[in-house]
C-alpha positions in Angstrom: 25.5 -70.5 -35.1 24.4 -73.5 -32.9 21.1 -75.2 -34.7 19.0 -75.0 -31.7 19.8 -71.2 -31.2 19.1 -70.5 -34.9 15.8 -72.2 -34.7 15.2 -70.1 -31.7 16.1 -66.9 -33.4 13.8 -68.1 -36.5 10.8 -68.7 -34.5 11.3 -65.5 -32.9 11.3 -63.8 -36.6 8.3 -65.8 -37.4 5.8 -65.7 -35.0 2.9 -63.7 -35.8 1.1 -63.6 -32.8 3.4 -61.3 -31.3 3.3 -59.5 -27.5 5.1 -56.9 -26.5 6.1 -56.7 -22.6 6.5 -52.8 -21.0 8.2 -52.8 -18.0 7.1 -48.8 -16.9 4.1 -47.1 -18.1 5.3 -43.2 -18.1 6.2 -40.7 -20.9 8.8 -43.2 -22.8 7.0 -46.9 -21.6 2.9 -45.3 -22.4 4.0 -44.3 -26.0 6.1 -47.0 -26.9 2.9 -49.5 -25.5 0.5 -47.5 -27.4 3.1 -47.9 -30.9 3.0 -51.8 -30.2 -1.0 -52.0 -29.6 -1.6 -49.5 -33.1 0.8 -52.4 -34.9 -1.4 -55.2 -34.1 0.5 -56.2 -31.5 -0.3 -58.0 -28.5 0.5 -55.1 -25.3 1.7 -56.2 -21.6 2.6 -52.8 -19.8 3.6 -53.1 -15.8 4.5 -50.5 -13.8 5.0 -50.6 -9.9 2.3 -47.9 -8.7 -0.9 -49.4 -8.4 -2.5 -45.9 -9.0 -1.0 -45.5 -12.5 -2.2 -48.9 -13.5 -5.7 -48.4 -11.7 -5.8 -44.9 -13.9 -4.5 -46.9 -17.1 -7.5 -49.3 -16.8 -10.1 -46.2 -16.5 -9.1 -45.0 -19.9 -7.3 -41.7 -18.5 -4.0 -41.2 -19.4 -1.6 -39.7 -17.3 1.1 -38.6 -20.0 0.4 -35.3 -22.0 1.6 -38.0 -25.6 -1.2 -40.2 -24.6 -4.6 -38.8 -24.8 -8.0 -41.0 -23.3 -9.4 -42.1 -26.8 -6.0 -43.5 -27.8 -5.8 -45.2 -24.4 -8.8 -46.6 -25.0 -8.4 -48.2 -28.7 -5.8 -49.8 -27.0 -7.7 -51.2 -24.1 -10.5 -52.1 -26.6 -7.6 -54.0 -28.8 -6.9 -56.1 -25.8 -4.0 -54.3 -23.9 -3.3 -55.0 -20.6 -1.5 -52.8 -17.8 -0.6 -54.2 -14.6 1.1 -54.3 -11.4 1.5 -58.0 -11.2 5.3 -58.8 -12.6 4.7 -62.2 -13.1 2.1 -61.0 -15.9 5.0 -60.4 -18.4 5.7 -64.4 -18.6 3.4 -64.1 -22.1 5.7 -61.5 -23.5 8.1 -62.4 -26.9 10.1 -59.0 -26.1 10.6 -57.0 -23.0 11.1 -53.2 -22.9 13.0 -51.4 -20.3 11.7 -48.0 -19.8 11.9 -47.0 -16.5 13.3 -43.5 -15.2 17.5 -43.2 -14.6 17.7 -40.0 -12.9 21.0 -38.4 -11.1 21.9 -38.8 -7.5 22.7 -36.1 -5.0 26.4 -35.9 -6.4 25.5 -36.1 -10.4 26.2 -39.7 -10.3 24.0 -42.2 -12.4 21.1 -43.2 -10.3 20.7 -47.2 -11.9 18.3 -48.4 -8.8 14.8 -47.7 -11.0 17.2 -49.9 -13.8 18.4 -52.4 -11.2 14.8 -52.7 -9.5 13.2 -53.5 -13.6 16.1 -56.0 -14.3 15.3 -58.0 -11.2 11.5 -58.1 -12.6 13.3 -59.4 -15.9 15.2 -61.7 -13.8 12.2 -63.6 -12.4 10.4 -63.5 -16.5 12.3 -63.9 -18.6 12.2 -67.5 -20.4 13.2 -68.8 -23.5 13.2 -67.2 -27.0 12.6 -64.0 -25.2 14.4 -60.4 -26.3 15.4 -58.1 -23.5 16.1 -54.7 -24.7 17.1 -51.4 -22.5 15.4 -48.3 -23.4 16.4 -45.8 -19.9 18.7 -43.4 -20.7 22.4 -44.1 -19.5 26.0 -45.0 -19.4 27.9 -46.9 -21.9 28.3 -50.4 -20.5 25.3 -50.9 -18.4 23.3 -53.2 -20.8 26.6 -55.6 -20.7 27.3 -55.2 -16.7 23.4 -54.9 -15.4 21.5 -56.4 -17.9 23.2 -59.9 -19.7 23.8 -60.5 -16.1 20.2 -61.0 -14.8 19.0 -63.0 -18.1 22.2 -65.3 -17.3 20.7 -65.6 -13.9 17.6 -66.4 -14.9 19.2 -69.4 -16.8 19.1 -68.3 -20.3 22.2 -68.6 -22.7 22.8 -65.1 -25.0 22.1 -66.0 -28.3 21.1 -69.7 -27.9 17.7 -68.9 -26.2 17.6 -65.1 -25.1 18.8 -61.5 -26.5 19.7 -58.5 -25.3 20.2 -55.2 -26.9 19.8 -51.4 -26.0 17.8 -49.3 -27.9 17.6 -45.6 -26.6 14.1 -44.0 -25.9 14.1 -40.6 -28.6 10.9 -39.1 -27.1 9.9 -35.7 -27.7 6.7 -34.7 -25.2 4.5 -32.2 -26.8 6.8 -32.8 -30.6 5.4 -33.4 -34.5 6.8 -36.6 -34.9 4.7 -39.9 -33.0 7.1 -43.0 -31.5 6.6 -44.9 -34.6 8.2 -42.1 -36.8 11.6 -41.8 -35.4 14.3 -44.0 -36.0 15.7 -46.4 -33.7 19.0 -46.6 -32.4 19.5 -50.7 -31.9 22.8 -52.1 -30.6 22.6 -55.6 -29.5 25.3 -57.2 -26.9 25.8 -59.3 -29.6 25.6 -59.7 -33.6 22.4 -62.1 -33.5 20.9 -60.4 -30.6 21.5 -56.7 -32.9 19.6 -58.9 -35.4 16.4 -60.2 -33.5 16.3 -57.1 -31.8 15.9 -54.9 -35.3 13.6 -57.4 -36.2 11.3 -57.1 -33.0 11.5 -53.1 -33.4 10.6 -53.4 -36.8 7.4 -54.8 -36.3 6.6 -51.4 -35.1 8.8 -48.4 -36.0 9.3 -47.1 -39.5 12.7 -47.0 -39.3 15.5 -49.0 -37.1 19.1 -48.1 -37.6 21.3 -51.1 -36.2 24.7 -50.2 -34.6 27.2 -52.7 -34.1 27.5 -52.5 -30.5 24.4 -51.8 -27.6 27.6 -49.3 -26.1 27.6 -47.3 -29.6 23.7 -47.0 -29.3 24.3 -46.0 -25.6 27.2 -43.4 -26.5 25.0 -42.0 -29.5 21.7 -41.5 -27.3 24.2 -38.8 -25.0 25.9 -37.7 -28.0 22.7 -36.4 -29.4 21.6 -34.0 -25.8 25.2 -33.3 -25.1 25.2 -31.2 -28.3 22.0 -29.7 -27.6 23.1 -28.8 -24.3 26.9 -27.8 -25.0 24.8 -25.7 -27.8 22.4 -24.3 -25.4 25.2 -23.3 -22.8 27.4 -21.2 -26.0 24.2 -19.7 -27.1 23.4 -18.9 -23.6 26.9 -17.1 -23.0 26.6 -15.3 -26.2 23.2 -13.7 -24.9 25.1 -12.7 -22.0 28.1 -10.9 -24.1 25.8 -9.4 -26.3 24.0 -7.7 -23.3 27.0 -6.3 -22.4 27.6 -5.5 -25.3 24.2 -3.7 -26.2 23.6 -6.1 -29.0 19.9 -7.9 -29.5 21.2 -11.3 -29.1 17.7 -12.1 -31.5 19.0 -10.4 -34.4 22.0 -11.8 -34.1 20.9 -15.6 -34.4 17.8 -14.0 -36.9 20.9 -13.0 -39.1 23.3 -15.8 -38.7 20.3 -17.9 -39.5 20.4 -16.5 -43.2 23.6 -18.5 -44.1 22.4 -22.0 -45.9 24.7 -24.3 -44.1 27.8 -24.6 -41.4 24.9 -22.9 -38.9 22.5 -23.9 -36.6 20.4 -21.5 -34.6 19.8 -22.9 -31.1 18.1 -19.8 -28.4 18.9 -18.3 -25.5 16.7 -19.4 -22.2 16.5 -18.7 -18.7 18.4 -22.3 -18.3 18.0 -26.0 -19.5 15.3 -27.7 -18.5 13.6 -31.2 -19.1 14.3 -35.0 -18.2 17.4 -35.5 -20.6 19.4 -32.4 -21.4 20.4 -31.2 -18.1 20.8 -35.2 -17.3 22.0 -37.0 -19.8 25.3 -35.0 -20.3 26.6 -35.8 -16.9 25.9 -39.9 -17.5 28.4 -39.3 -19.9 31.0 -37.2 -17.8 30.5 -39.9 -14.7 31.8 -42.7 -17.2 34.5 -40.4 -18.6 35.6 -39.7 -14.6 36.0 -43.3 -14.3 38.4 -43.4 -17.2 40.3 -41.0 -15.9 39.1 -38.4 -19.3 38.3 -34.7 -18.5 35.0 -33.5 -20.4 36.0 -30.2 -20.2 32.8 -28.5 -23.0 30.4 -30.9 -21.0 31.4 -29.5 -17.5 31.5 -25.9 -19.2 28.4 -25.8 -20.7 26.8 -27.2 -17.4 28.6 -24.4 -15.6 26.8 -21.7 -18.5 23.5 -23.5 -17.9 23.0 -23.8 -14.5 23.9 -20.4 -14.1 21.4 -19.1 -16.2 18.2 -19.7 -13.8 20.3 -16.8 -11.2 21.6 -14.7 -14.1 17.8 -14.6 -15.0 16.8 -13.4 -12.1 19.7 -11.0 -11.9 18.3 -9.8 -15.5 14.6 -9.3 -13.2 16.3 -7.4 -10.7 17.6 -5.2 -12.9 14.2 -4.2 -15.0 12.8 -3.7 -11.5 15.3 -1.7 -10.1 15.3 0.4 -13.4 11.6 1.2 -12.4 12.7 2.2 -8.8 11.7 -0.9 -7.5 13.3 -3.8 -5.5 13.1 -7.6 -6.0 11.7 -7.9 -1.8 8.2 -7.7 -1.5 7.4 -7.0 -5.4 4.3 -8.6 -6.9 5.7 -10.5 -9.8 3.9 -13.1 -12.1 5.3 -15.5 -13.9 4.3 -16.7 -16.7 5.1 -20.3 -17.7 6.6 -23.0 -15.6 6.6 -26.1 -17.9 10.1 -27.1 -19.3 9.5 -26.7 -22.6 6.3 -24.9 -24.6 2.9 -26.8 -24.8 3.6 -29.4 -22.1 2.5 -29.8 -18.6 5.7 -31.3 -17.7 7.8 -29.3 -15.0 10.6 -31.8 -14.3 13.9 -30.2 -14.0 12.2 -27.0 -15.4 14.6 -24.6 -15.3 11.5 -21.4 -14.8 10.7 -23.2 -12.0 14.4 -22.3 -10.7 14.2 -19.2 -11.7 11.1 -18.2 -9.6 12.4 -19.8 -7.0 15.4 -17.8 -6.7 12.9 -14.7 -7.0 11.2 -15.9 -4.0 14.3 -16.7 -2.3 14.8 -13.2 -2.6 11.6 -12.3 -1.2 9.5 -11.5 -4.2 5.3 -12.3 -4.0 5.6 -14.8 -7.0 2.2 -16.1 -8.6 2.2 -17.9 -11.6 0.1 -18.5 -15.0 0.4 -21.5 -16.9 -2.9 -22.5 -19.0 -1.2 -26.0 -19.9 0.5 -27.2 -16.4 -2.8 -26.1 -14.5 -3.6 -24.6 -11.5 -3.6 -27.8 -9.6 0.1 -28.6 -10.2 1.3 -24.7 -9.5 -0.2 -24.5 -6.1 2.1 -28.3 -5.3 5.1 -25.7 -6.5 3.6 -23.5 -3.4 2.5 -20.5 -5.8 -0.2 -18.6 -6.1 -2.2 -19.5 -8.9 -3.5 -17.0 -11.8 -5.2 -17.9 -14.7 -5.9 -16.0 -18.2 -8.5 -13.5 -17.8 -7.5 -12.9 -14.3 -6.6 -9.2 -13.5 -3.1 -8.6 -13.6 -2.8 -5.6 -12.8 -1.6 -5.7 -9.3 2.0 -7.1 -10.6 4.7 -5.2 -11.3 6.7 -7.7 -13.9 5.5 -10.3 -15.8 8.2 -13.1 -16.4 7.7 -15.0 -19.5 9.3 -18.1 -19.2 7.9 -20.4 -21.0 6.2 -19.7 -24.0 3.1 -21.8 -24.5 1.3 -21.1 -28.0 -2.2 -21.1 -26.4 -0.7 -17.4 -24.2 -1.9 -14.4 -25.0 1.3 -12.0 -24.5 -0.4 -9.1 -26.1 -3.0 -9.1 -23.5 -0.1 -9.5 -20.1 1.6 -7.0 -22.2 -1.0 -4.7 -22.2 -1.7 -5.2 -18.2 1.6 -5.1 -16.6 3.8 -2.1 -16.6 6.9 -4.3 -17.2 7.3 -7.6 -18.9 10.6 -9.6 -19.1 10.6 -11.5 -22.0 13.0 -14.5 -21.2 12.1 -16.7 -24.5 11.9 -13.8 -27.3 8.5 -15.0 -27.6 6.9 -11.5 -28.3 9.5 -10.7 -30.8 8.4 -14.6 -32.7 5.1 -13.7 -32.4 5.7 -10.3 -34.3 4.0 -8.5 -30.8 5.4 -4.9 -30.4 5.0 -3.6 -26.9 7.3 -0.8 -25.2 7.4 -1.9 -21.6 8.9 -5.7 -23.2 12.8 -6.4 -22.0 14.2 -9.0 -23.9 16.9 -11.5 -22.6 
């Protein structure tokens, strides 16, 4: 190695006084800020809206992972959220962890990517370590990213690295950002290097891969086999209804085996920021290489169906009771992705009570954890636990949040669809339940 860039590389290892520069501030950029500032670490978070950062400065937190006093120790340590790019100057390390959602088609949508690398375009100086977090292709780090810190006049491996490190953020999960391992793949063998070292200073664990395209590859590896999973587990509740099995027993007794199993559950569809997503990154690169991904496009064919094949599974309890879907009081109950989350982004019993209204149903909806704020922006009624429920026909459970009480909506509505097996978890017996 050239002496200059291995003096570089050892003053980046030995600085103490250390900051760490977040380019966007929302559920992967807030936690991984809030990991640096509990380190010791000096903490530079921009994010474009103005109204984020204002909120940020106030002490409230806008991501469920976050809470105010945690915000707060980390103002109080000295960390500093911002609008202003040119802020990040002061940073040893920048951290790309801005949202890569899909375009109209299902093709990679890099312009929230693009738009950060500019900003590290016009930063970036010497000594300074570039690393992608935002979910995506294998490739872009080299093609988007080496690029711009070219462009901003800074030699790989002599005076600037790069590496791709993917975000493994669970909203609402046990483990915190500092207790699960990181993926690190550098562009190249020194910037693997620095880059371990810089996550280091924070995470428990870093795994380094030889390549920032293997840590890309692994991060869709992992949620394409949740969802090519979730769409088999999915179809197998739909056999097993025709078959008049219970679908829960089943998994309840393949579950008994020590090992070669996995139980994954059946859902009305899934939901979230990464495993209806992340998947077809994956299929848009293999496209390009002319390679069919014939269990990714199948399980997002099972999965995507599921939302109207829930519905269909509505219909039918309803019209069992001599009642149509048009014009039927129906409540749903749960609209959150996931349990124990306000998050409702690509939430698949959002699509399935859509499709009930599409069919003409009066849909009103409880969720204790999204709020009643957020459900009347999804243009439903609101209803709230307490509430008389009496005047519904079905109760859709579609998310089941721990802090529910399902005995209770059991005991008011004449019909509840249980889309989750939550009631049979929960050990609650009730007559008028339907399972999926």
């Amino acid at each position: 190695m050239h002496s200059d860039a291995l003096a570089a590389r050892e003053r980046f290892f030995a600085n103490d006084y250390w900051v760490g520069g977040v380019i966007g501030l929302g559920y992967v950029g807030l936690p991984l800020a809030m990991s640096l500032s509990e380190a010791g670490l000096g903490v530079i978070g921009l994010d474009s809206s103005s109204e984020r950062i204002e909120q940020l400065n106030s002490g409230h937190s806008p991501v469920d992972d976050v809470d105010d006093d945690r915000l707060r120790a980390a103002l109080d340590r000295g960390a500093i959220f911002t609008d202003v790019e040119k802020e990040l100057v002061d940073a040893h390390a920048l951290f790309v962890c801005v949202p890569s959602p899909l375009g109209r088609n299902r093709e990679p949508d890099l312009s929230y990517i693009r738009k950060a690398v500019a900003t590290v375009e016009e930063v970036a100086g010497p000594g300074m370590l570039i690393a992608l977090e935002s979910t995506t292709y294998p490739g872009t780090t080299e093609d988007i990213v080496v690029p711009a810190v070219e462009a901003a006049g800074l030699t790989i491996d002599e005076d600037a690295w790069v590496a791709f490190s993917p975000e493994r953020v669970s909203p609402g999960g046990p483990f915190g950002q500092s207790q699960i391992p990181k993926l690190v793949g550098g562009v190249t063998e020194s910037s693997t290097e620095v880059a371990s070292a810089a996550y280091r200073r924070f995470v428990d664990t870093v795994h380094s891969v030889s390549s920032s395209r293997v840590a890309e590859m692994a991060k869709l590896l992992e949620n394409t086999y949740r969802a090519v999973n979730i769409g088999l587990i999915n179809e197998m509740a739909q056999l097993a209804h025709e078959l008049d099995i219970d679908i829960w027993e089943v998994i309840d007794s393949a579950s008994t085996k020590p090992f070669g199993f996995q139980a994954f559950y059946p859902g009305p569809g899934a939901g979230g920021h990464c495993i209806p997503l992340d998947p077809q990154f994956l299929a848009w690169r293999a496209r390009e290489a002319n390679f069919a991904t014939r269990f990714i496009d199948l399980a997002e064919q099972v999965n995507s169906r599921m939302p109207a094949y829930t519905a269909d599974r509505i219909a039918r309890v309803l019209n069992s009771a001599g009642l149509p879907v048009f014009g039927t009081s129906i409540l749903g109950v749960g609209i959150a992705y996931k349990p124990d989350v306000a998050d409702d982004r690509e939430s698949a019993s959002l699509a399935v009570l859509d499709e009930l209204a599409r069919r003409g149903a009066n849909i009103s909806v409880l969720d204790p954890v999204v709020g009643r704020a957020r459900i009347r922006e999804r243009d439903f009624a609101a209803v709230d636990q307490g509430d008389d429920l009496t005047g519904f026909a079905v109760a859709a459970v579609l998310t089941d949040h721990t802090d529910l009480d399902l005995g209770a909506i059991a005991g008011a509505v004449p019909l509840v669809f249980d889309a989750r097996g939550a009631y049979r978890r929960r050990g609650i017996s009730a007559a008028n339940v339907v399972v999926l």
